[in-house]
MIDRENMAR-701351 format. One record per residue (C-alpha): residue number from 1; y, z, x. Coordinates in steps of 0.1 Angstrom, whole numbers. Layout:
resi c2 c3 c1
NUM Y Z X
...
***
This chain:
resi c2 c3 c1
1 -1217 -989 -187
2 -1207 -1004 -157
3 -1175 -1031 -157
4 -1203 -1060 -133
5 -1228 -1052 -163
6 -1208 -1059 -196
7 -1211 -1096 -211
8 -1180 -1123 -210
9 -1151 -1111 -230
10 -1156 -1074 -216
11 -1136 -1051 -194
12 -1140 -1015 -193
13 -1124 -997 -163
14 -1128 -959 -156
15 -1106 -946 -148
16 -1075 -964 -157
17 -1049 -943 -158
18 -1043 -912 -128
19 -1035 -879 -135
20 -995 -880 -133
21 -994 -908 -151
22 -1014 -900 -179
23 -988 -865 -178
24 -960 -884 -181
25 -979 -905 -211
26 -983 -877 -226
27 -950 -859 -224
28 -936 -892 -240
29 -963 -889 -270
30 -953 -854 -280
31 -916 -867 -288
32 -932 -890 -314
33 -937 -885 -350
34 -967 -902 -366
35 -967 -911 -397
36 -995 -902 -427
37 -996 -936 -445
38 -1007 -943 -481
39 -1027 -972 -483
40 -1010 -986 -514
41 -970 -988 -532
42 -959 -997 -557
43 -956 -1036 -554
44 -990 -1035 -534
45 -1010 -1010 -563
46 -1045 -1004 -556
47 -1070 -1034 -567
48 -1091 -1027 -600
49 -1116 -1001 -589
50 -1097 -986 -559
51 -1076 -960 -559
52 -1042 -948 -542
53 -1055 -925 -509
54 -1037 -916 -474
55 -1051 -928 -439
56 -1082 -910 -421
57 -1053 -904 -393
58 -1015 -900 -389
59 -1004 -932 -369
60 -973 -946 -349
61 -969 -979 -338
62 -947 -996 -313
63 -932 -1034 -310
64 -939 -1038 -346
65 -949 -1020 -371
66 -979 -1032 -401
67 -973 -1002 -429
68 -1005 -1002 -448
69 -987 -1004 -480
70 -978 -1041 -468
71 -1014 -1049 -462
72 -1014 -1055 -424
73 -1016 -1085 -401
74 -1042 -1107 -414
75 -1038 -1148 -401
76 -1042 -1172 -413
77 -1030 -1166 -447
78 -1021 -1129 -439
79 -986 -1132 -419
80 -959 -1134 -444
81 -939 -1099 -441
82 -969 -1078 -428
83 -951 -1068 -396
84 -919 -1050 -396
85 -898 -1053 -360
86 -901 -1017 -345
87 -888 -997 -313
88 -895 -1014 -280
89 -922 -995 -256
90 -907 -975 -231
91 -907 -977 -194
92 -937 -956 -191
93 -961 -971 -215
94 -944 -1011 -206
95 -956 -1007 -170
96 -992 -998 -181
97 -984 -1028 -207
98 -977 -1053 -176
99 -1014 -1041 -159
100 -1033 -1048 -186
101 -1022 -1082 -193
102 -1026 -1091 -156
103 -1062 -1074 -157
104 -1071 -1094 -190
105 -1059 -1127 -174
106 -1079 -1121 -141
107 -1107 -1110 -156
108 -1111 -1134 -189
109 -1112 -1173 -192
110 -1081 -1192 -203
111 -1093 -1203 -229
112 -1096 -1169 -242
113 -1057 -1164 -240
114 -1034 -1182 -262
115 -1001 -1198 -253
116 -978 -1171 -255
117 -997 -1142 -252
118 -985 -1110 -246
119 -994 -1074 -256
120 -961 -1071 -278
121 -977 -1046 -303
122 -993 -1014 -299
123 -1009 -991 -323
124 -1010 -950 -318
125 -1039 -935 -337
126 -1046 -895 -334
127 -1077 -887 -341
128 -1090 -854 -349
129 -1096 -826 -378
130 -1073 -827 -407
131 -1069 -793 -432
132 -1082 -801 -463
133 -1086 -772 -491
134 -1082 -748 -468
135 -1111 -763 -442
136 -1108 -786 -408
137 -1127 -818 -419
138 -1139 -842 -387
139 -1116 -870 -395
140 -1116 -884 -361
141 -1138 -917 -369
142 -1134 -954 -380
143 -1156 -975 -400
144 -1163 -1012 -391
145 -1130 -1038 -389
146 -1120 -1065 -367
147 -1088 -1068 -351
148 -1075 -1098 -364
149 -1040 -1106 -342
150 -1053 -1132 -315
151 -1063 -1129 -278
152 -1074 -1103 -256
153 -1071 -1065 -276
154 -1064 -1039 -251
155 -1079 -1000 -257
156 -1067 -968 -238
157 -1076 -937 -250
158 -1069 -900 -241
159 -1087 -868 -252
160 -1123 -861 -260
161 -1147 -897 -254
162 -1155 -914 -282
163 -1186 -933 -289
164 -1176 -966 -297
165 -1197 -999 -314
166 -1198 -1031 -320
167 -1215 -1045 -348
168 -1228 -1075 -369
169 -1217 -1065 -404
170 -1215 -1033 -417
171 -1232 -1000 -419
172 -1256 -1005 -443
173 -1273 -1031 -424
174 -1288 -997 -402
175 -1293 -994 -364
176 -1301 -1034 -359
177 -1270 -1045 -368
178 -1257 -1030 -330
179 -1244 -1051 -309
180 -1231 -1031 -282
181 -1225 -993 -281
182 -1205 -973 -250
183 -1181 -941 -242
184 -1146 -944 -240
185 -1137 -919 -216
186 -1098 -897 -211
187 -1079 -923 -193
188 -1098 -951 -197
189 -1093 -988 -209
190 -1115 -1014 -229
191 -1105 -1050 -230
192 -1126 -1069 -255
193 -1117 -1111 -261
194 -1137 -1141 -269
195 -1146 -1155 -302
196 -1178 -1132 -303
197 -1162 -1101 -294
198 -1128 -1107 -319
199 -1142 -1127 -345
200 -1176 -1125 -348
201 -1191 -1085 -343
202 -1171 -1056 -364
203 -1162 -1027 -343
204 -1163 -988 -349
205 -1157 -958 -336
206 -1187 -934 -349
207 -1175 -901 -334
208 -1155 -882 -312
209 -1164 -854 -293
210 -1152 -820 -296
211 -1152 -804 -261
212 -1121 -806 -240
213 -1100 -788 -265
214 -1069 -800 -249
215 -1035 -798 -271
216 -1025 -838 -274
217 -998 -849 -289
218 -970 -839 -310
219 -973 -806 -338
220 -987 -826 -369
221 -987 -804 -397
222 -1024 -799 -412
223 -1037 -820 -387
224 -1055 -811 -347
225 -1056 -841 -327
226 -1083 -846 -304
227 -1086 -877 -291
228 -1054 -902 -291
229 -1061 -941 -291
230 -1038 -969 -282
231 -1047 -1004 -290
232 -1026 -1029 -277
233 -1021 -1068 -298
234 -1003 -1103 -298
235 -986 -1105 -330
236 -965 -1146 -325
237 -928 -1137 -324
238 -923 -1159 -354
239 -946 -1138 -377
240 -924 -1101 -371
241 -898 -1096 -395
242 -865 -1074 -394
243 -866 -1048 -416
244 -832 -1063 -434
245 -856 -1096 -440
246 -880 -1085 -462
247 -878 -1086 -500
248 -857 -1059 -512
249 -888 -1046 -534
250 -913 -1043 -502
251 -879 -1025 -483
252 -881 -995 -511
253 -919 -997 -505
254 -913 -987 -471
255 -879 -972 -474
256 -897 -934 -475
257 -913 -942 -443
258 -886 -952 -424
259 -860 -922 -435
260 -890 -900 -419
261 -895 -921 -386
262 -855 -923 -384
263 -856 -878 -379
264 -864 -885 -344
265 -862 -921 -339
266 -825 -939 -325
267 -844 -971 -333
268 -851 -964 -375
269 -824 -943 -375
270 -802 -971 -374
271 -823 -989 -400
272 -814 -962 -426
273 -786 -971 -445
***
């Protein structure tokens, strides 16, 4: 889809990032080590029906990090200890940071951009085929959500395209609930803002392909990435927490997750005690 065809609250811009940038992205990413996630702990159990499970994808976020286990970032009544102060972005990703927020600004009305904005949180996912009994299962696929940290979301992506959606409600509604369906293309970025676009539609991802097979990524045991996503957020200053600040129980929640990022991480590393 063309960037003068997409409705207010829109950007998509093909491509974004050039070809020695995007190496130096992704020389960077293969230092990291994402993290498989359960969705529950101890002091956040599984609600009646629901059972303990792992994430679709291993994950690494940046600026702050929202461990499922704590629930995730969910205002208005969904602040209080869901974001964990992380590592600062580096150089590399903190310039493409600085173009994105320019391009959202230029490109979206003010009123679309609250006081204070900035893209101060960033999500990693890797999508791709995860081993399971001995089998690669397509994993590389989310179901409907909405972003709920305010302002302008920014999207880049890597890898094999993936056919993204937006939608009124979920699946079961079938093919009229579809708003708005396009590829996101290696090296590309999506800007999506507005009332309709962040609070009204879900938004999917309903596959990824699986033709470039390009190695992304760092060595994840069990697990071939094929497509890697970063989605970029406003979380208010006021609403991150140190690690130290938290409630000693939701600390030992997380405490597992934070020995492994601190294996190749100076920032957690220094969070272990």
């Amino acid at each position: 889809m063309k960037k003068d065809s997409l409705p207010t609250g829109l950007h998509y811009q093909f491509p974004f990032i050039d070809r020695k940038e995007r190496a130096r992205l992704l020389e960077w990413i293969a230092t990291l080590t994402p993290l498989w996630e359960m969705r529950f702990s101890e002091h956040n159990p599984p609600p009646e029906g629901d059972t303990q499970r792992p994430l679709l994808r291993p994950v690494y976020w940046l600026g702050n990090w929202q461990f499922a286990c704590l629930d995730y970032y969910h205002p208005p009544k969904g602040i209080l200890h869901r974001c964990v102060k992380a590592e600062p972005y580096p150089k590399v990703l903190q310039d493409v940071v600085d173009r994105i927020e320019f391009i959202a600004k230029k490109r979206f009305p003010k009123n679309f951009i609250p006081p204070k904005w900035k893209l101060n949180t960033c999500l990693i996912n890797f999508y791709g085929n995860k081993l399971e009994d001995g089998k690669w299962v397509d994993r590389a696929r989310v179901g409907e959500h909405k972003d709920f940290e305010p302002g302008p979301v920014g999207s880049m992506s890597f890898g094999d395209r993936a056919f993204f959606q937006f939608v009124n409600g979920k699946s079961t509604m079938g093919e009229d609930n579809i708003v708005l369906s396009q590829w996101l293309e290696d090296s590309s970025l999506q800007i999506f803002a507005g009332e309709k676009w962040k609070e009204k539609v879900f938004h999917r991802v309903q596959r990824v392909e699986d033709k470039k097979k390009e190695k992304l990524g760092p060595e994840i045991e069990g697990f071939q990435t094929r497509r890697i996503n970063f989605t970029f957020r406003y979380v208010p200053e006021e609403h991150i927490y140190p690690l130290q600040n938290l409630p000693p129980e939701l600390q030992g929640d997380i405490r597992p997750y934070v020995q492994k990022l601190g294996e190749s991480s100076p920032y957690w590393r220094g969070l272990n005690p």
